[in-house]
C-alpha positions as CSV (number, residue, x, y, z in Angstrom):
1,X,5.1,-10.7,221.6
2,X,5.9,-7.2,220.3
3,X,3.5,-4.6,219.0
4,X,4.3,-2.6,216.0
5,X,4.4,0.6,216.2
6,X,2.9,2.6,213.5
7,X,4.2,6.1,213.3
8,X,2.5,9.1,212.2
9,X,3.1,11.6,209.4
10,X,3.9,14.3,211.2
11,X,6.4,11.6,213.1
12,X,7.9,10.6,209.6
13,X,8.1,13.8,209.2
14,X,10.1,15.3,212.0
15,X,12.6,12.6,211.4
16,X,13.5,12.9,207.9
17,X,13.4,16.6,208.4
18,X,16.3,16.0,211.8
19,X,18.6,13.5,209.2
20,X,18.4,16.0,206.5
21,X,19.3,19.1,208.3
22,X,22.2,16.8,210.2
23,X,23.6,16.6,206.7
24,X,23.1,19.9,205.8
25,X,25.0,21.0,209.1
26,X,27.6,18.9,208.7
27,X,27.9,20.7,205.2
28,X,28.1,23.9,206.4
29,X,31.3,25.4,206.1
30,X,30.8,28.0,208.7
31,X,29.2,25.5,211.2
32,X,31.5,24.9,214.2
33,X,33.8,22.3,213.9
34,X,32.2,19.8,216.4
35,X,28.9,19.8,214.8
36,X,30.7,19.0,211.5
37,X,33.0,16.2,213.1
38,X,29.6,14.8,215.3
39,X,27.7,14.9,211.7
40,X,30.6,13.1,209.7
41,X,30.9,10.9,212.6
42,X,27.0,9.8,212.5
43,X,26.9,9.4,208.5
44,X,30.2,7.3,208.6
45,X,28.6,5.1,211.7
46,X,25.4,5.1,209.2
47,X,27.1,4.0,205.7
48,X,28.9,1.2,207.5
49,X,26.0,0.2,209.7
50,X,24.0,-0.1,206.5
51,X,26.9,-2.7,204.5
52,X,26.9,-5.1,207.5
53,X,23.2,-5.0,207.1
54,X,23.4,-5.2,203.3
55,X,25.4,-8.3,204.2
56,X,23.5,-10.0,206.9
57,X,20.5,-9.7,204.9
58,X,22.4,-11.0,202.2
59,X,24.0,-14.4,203.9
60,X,20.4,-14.7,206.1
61,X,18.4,-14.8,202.2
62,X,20.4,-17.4,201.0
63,X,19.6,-20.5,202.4
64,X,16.1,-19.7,201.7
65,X,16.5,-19.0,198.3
66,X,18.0,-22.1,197.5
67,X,15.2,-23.7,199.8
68,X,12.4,-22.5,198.2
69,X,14.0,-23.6,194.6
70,X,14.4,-27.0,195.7
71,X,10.9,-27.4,197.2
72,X,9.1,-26.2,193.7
73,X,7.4,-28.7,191.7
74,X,8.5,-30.2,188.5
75,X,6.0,-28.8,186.2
């Protein structure tokens, strides 16, 4: 169906090295203002993307939980 994709190091890399400097940008208080207000934008879109995740994963896990407790055996 769908092939992973395995990333590099130098992949990893360049990615955490973009988020972090985002944030440092957005820090910046000489930076100009829409690079601060694009950067605040992004990290708000982020924290709230991640708590509906937190959440989905949360109801999803659940059900399973309580599915896998009921199909252990009694000793």
């Amino acid at each position: 169906m769908f092939k992973k994709k395995t990333l590099s190091f130098w992949q990893v890399w360049n990615l955490s090295f973009g988020f972090f400097s985002m944030i440092a940008m957005c820090m910046m208080p000489n930076a100009p203002l829409d690079v601060q207000v694009v950067g605040a934008a992004v990290l708000i879109f982020g924290a709230v993307m991640l708590v509906v995740m937190d959440g989905a994963f949360n109801v999803a896990f659940q059900p399973f939980r309580a599915f896998v407790a009921d199909m252990r055996p009694e000793d």
